[in-house]
DODREN-484114 format. One record per atom (N, C-alpha, C): x, y, z. Coordinates in steps of 0.02 Angstrom, whole numbers, padded with zeros to 5 digits, always signed. Each point is the difference from the previous one (the first is absolute). Example, Ala and Ser with C-alpha at 12.3 -4.5 7.8 and 13.67 -1.06 7.14 Angstrom:
// residues 2
+00660-00284+00390;-00045+00059+00000;+00045+00060+00000;-00018+00053-00036;+00042+00059+00003;-00039+00055+00037;
// end
This chain:
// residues 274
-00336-00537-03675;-00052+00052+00007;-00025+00004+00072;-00010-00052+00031;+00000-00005+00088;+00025+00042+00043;+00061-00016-00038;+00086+00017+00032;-00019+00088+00013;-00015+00025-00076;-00015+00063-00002;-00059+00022+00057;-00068-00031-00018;-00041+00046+00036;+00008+00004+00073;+00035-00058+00044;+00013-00019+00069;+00072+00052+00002;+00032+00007-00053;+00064+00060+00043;-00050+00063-00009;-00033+00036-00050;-00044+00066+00009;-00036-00009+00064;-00039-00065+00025;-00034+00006+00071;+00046+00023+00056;+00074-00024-00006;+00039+00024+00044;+00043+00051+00010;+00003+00025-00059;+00015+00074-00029;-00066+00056+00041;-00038-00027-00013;-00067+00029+00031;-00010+00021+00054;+00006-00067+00043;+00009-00028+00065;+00056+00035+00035;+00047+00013-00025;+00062+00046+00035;+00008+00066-00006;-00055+00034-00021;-00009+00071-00013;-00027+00028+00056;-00041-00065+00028;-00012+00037+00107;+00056-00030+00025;+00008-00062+00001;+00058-00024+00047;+00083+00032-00004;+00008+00001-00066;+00076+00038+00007;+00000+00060-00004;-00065+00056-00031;+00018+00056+00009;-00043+00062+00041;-00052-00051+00044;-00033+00033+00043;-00001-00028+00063;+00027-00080+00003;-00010-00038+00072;-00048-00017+00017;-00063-00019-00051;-00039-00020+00043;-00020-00079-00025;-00003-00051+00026;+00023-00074-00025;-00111-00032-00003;-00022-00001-00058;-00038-00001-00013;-00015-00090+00002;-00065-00040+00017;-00006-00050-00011;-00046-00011-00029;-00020+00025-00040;-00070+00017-00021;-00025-00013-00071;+00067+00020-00047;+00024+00018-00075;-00027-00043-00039;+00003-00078+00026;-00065-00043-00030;-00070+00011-00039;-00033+00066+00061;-00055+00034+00004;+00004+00025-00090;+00061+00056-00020;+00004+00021-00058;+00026-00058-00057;+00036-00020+00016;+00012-00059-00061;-00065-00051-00025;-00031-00011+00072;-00050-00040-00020;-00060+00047-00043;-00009+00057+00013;-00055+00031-00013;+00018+00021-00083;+00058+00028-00008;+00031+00003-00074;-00013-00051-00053;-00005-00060+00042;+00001-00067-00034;-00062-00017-00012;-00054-00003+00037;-00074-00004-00010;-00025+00044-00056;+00018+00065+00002;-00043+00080-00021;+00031-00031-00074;+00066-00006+00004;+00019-00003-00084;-00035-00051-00028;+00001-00081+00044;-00028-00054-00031;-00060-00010-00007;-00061+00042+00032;-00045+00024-00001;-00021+00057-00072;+00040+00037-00013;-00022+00067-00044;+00023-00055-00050;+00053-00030-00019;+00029-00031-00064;-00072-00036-00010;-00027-00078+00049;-00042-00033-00025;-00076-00003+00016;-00018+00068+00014;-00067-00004+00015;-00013+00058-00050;+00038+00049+00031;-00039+00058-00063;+00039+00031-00057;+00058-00054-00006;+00023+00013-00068;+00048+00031-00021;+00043+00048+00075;+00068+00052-00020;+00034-00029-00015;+00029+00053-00058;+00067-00014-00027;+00068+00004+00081;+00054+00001-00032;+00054-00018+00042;+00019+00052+00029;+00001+00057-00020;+00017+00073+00024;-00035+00011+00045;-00066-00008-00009;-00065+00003+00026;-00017-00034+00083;+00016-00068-00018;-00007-00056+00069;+00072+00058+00039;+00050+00000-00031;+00038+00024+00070;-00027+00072+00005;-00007+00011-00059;-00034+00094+00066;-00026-00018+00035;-00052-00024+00005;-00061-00012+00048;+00037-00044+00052;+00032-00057-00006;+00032-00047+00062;+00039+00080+00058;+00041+00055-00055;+00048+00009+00037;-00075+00069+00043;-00030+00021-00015;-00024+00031+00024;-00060-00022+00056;+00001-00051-00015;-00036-00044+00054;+00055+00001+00069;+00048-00016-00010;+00039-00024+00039;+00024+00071+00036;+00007+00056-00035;-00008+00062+00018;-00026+00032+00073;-00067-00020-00052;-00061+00009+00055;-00009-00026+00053;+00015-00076+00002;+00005-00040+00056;+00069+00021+00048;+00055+00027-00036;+00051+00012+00044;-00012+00058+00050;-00024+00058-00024;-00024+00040+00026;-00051+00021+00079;-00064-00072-00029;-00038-00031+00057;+00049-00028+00060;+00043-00033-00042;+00014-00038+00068;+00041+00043+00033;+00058+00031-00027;+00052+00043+00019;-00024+00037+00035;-00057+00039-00007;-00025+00049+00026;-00010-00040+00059;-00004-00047+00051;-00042-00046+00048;+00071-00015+00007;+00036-00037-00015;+00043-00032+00035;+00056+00053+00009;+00011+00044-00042;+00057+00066+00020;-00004+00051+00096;-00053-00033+00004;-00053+00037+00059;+00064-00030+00077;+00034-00037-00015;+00029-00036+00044;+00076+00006-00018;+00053-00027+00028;+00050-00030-00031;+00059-00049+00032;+00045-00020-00038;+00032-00066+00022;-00030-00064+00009;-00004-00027+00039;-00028-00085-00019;-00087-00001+00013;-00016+00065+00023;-00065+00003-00015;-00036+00014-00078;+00048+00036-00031;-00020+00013-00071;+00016-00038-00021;+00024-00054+00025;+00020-00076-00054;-00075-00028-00011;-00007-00027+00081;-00053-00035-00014;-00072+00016-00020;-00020+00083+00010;-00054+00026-00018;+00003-00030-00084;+00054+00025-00024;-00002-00027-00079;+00012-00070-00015;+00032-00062+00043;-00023-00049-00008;-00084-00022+00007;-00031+00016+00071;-00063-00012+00013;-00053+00035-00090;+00017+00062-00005;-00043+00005-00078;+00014-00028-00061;+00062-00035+00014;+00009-00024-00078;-00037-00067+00017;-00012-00040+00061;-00029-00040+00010;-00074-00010+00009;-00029+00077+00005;-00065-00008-00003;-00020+00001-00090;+00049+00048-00037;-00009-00025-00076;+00001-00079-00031;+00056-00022+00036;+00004-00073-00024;-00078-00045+00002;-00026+00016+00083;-00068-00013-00008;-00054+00020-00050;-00001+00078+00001;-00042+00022-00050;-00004-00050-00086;+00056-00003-00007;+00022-00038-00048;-00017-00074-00024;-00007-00002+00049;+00001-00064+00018;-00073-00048+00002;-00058+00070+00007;-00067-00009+00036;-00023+00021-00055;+00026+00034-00052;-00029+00036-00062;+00019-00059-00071;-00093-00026-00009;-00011-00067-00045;+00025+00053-00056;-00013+00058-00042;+00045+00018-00074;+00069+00004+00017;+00031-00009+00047;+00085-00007-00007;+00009-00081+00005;-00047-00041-00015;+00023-00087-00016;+00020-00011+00094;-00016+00029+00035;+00020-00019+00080;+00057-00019-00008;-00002-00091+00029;+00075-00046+00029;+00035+00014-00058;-00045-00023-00081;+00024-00012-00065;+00018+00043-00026;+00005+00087+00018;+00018+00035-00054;-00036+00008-00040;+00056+00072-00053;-00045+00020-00045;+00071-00056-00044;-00029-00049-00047;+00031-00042-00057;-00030+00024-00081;+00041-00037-00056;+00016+00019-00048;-00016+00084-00018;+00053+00041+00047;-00014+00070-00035;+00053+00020-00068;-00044+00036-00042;+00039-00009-00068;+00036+00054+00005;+00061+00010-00056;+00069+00033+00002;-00049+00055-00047;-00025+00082+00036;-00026+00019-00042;+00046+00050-00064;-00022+00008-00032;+00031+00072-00063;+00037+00060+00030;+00059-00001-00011;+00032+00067+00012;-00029+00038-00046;-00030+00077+00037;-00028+00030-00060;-00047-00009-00027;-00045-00055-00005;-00056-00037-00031;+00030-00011-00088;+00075-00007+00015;+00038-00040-00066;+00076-00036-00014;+00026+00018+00056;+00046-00045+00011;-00009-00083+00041;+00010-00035-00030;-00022-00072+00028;+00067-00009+00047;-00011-00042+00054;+00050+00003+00055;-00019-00075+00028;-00031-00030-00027;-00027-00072+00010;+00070-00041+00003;+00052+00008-00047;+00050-00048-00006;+00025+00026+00060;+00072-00050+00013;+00011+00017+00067;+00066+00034-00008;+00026-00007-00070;+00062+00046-00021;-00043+00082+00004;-00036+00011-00041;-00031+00078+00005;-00020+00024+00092;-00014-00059+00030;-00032+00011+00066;+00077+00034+00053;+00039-00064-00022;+00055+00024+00037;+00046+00092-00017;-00001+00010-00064;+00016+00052-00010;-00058+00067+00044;-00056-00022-00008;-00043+00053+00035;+00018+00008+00073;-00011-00064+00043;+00023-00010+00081;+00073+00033-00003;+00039+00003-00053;+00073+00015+00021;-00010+00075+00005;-00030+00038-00069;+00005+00057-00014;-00055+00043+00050;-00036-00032+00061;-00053+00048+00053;+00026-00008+00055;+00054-00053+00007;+00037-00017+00069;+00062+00036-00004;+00013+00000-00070;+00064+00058+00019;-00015+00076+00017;-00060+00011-00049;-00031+00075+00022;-00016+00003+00065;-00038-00060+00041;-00014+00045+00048;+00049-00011+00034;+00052-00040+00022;+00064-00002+00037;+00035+00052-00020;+00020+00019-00072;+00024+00091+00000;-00044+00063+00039;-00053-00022+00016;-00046+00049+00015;+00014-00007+00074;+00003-00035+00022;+00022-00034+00098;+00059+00039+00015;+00048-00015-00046;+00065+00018-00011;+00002+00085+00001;-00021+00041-00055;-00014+00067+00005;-00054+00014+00071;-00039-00016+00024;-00028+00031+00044;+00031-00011+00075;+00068-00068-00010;+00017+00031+00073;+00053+00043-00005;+00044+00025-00061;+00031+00042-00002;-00020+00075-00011;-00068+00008+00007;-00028+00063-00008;-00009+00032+00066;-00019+00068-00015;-00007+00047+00066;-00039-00041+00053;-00075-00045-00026;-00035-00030+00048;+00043-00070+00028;+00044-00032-00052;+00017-00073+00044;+00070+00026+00045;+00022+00077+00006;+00048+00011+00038;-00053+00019+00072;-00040+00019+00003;-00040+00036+00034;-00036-00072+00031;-00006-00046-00034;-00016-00070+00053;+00046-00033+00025;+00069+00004-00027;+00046-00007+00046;+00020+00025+00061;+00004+00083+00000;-00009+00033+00046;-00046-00035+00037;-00059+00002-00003;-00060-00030+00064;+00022-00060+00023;+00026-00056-00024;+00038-00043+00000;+00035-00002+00068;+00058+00041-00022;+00067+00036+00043;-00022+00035+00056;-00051+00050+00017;-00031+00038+00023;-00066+00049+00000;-00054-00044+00030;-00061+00014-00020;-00004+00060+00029;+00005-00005+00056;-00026+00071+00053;+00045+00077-00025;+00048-00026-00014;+00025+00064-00038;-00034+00026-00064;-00017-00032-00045;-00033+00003-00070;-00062+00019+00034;-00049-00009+00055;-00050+00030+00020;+00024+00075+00024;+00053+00005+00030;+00012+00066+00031;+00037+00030-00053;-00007-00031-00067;+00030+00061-00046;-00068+00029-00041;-00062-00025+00014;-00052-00011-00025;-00030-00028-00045;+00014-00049-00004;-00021-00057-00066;-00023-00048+00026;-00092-00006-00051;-00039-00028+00042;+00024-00087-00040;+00032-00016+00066;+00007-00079-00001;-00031-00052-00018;-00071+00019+00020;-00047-00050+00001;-00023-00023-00082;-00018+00082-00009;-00007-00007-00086;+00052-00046-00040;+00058+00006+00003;+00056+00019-00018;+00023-00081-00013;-00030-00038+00067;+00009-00062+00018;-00058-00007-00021;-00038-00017-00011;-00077-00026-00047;+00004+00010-00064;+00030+00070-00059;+00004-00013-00043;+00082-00055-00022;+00036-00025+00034;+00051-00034-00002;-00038-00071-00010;-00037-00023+00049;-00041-00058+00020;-00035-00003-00079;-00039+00045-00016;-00048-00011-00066;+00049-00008-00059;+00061+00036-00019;+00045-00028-00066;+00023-00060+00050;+00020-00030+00013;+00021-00071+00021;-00067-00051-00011;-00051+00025+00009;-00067-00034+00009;+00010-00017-00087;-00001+00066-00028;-00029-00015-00076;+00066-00029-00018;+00033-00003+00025;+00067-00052-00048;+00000-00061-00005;-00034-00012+00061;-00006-00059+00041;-00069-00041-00050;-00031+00024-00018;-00060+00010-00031;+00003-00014-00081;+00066+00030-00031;+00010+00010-00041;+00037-00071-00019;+00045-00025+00033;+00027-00076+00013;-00050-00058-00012;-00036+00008+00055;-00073-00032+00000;-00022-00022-00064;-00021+00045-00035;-00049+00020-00056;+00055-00045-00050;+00063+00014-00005;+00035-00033-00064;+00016-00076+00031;+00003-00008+00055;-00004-00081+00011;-00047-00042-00038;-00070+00042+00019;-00067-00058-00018;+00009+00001-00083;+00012+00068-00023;+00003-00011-00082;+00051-00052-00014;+00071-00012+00029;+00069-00063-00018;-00040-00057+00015;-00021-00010+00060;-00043-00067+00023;-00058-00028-00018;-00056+00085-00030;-00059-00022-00013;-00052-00050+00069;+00027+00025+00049;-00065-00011+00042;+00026+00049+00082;-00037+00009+00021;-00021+00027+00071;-00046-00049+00040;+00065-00002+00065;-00009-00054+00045;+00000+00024+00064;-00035-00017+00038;+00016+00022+00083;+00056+00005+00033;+00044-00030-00033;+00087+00024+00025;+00013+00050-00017;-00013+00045-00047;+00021+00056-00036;-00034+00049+00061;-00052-00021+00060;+00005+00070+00027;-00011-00043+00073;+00040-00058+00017;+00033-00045+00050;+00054+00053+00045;+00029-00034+00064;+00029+00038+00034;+00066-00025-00036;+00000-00050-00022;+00070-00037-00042;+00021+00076-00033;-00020+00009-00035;+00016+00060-00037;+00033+00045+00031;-00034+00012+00045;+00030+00071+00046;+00062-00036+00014;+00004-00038+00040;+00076-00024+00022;+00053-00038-00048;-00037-00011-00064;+00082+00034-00054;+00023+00048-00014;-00069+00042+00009;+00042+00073-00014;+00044+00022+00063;-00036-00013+00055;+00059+00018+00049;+00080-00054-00011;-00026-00051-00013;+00079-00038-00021;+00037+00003-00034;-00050+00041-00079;+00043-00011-00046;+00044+00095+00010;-00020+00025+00036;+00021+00080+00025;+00076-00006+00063;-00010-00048+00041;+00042-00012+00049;+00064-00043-00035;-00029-00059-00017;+00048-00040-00057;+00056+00031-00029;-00024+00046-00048;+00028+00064-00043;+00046+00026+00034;-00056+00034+00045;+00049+00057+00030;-00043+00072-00013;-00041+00020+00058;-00061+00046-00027;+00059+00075+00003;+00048+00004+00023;+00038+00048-00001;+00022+00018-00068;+00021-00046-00061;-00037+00029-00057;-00020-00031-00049;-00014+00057-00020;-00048-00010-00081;+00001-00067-00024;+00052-00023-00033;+00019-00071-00037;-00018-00035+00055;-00007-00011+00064;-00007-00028+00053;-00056-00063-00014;-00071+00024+00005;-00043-00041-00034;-00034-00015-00031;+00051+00043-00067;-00006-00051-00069;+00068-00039-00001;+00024-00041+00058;+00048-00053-00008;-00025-00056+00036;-00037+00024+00067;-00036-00039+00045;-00068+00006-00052;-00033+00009-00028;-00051-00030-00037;+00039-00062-00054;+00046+00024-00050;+00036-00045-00042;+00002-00061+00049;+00020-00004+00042;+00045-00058+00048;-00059-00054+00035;-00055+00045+00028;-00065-00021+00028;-00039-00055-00083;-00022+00033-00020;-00022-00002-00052;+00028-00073-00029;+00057+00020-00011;+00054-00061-00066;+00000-00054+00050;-00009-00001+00058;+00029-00050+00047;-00085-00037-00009;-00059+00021+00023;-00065-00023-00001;-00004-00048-00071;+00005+00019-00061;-00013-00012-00056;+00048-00074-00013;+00072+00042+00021;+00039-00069+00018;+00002-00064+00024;-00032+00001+00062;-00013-00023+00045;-00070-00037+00015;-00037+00005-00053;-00091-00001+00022;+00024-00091-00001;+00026-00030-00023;-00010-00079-00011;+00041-00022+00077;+00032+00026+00031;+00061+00001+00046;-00052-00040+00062;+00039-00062-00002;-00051-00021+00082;+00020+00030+00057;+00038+00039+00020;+00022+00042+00053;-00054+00062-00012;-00048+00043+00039;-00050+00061-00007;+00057+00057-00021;-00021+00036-00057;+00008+00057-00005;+00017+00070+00044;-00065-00008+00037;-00005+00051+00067;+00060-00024+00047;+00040-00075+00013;+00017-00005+00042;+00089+00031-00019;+00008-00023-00093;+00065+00051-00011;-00001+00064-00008;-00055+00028+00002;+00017+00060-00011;-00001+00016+00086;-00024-00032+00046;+00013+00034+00067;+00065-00007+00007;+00045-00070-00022;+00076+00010+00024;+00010+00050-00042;+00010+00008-00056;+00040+00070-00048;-00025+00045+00029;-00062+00021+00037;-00002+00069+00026;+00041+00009+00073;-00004-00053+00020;+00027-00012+00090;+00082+00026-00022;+00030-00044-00047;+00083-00018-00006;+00020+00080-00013;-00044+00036-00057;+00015+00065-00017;-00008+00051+00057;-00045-00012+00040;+00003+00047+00026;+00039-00015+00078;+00036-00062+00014;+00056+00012+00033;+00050+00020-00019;+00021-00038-00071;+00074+00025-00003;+00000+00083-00063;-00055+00012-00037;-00019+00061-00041;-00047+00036+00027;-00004+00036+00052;-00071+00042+00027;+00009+00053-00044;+00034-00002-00059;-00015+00077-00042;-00031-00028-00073;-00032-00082+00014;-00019-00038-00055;+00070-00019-00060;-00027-00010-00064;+00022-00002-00027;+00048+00021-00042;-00048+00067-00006;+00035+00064-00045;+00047+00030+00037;-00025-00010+00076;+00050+00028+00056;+00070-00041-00021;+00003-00083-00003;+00060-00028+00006;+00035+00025-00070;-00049-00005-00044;+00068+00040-00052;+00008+00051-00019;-00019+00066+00037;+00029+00065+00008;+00051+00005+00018;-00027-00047+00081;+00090-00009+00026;+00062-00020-00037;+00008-00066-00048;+00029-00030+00005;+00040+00043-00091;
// end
C-alpha cells in the first residue's frame, strides 16, 4: 500500500517535470499537507473516507495554486528553489502548530467509513480501497497528458515562446498544470496517513520532495511507467533494507549515480531499448 501511494506521488510529481519541464522541489509541501488535512478531518471531526480525501485533495489544490502562482513568477533553477524555500516555510508552520502534535504528529488516526458504511479498518478491505483510488487517479494522470491540454504542455515544454506567439496564455496554462499535480500529490498524501494511520513531519520533509525527484529520474520521467517503477524500486528497496547496517540513503545514491551513468533514459528507458 506504500508502494502504491509513493508511485501516485510520482505519477504526480512528473506531470510538471516530464510534461511541462519544470523540476519542482517543493511537492513535500502537497503530500505533507494531504496528509495532515485527511488525518486531521478523519480524527478530530469525524469524516468519513471519501470525505478526509476531498478535503486533503482540495487543500492541496489550494495550496498549489498559492504557491504556483509565486514561484511560476520566475523560471529554471530559480523556480526550483522559490518552491523549495515554501515548502520549507510549511514544514515550519507545521511544525510550530501545537493541534498538528508538532515533532510528534498527528498519532492513532482511525481508518474512517467509506461512505459512513463500508468498514476499511482491516487491512485486506484497506488495501483494495488504496489500490482502487491509485489506479483511478494514475488513469486520470494518464488521460490528461494525452489530452488536448497535456499535448499543449508539452508543446510549452518544447517551445514556450512560440506557444506565447501563438497566443496561449502560458502562465495560466502552467499554474493550472502545477494545481492537478498539487492535488495528486495531495491525494497520495491523504491515503498514506489512512495505510499508516499517523502524520509525521517527514510527510511534508524535504526527504519527500527528493524521492519524488528520484523516484521520476530512476524510472525514467520520459515515460509514464517511468515512476511507477522508480517508486516500486525506491520504495521495495527502503522497506527491504530498513534493518541493513549499510544507510539506505547511501544505496539508493549508488543506484541513482550507476543508472544514471550507464541508463540516463532511467529505467523504463533501458527496457524500451532493449
Amino acid at each position: 500500500m506504500q508502494v502504491m501511494c509513493f508511485a501516485l506521488l510520482a505519477v504526480a510529481f512528473n506531470l510538471l517535470l516530464g510534461h511541462v519541464g519544470l523540476l519542482s522541489l517543493g511537492h513535500a509541501a502537497f503530500f505533507g499537507t494531504g496528509a495532515y488535512v485527511a488525518g486531521y478531518a478523519a480524527k478530530v471531526w469525524g469524516f468519513t473516507a471519501e470525505g478526509a480525501l476531498a478535503l486533503a485533495v482540495l487543500a492541496s489544490v489550494l495550496l498549489g495554486i498559492a504557491i504556483g502562482g509565486l514561484a511560476l513568477r520566475r523560471s529554471g533553477i530559480h523556480f526550483a528553489m522559490i518552491t523549495l524555500a515554501l515548502a520549507q516555510v510549511l514544514y515550519f508552520i507545521i511544525f510550530q502548530t501545537r493541534a498538528l502534535g508538532g515533532e510528534n504528529g498527528l498519532q492513532g488516526i482511525p481508518r474512517p467509513r467509506l461512505l459512513g458504511l463500508i468498514d476499511i479498518s482491516d487491512n485486506g478491505a484497506m488495501y483494495v480501497f488504496v489500490s482502487a483510488v491509485t489506479g483511478a487517479a494514475v488513469w486520470a494522470i494518464w488521460r490528461i497528458g494525452r489530452s488536448p491540454f497535456g499535448v499543449t504542455l508539452s508543446a510549452i515544454r518544447q517551445n514556450e515562446a512560440r506557444m506565447i506567439a501563438l497566443g496561449y496564455n502560458v502562465q495560466q496554462i502552467k499554474l493550472a498544470a502545477f494545481a492537478l499535480s498539487a492535488g495528486f500529490a495531495g491525494l497520495a498524501g491523504a491515503l498514506k496517513v489512512m495505510v499508516v494511520q499517523l502524520a509525521s513531519l517527514t510527510d511534508a520533509s524535504f526527504f519527500i520532495s527528493g524521492e519524488a525527484v528520484l523516484m521520476a529520474l530512476l524510472g525514467g520521467m520520459a515515460f509514464f511507467a517511468g515512476p511507477l517503477i522508480g517508486a516500486v524500486v525506491v520504495i521495495s528497496l527502503q522497506l527491504a533494507l530498513v534493518a541493513s547496517p549499510v544507510p539506505v540513503p547511501m544505496i539508493l545514491g549508488a543506484l541513482f549515480v550507476a543508472v544514471t551513468l550507464f541508463f540516463p533514459r532511467g529505467i523504463a528507458g533501458m527496457i524500451a531499448r532493449r
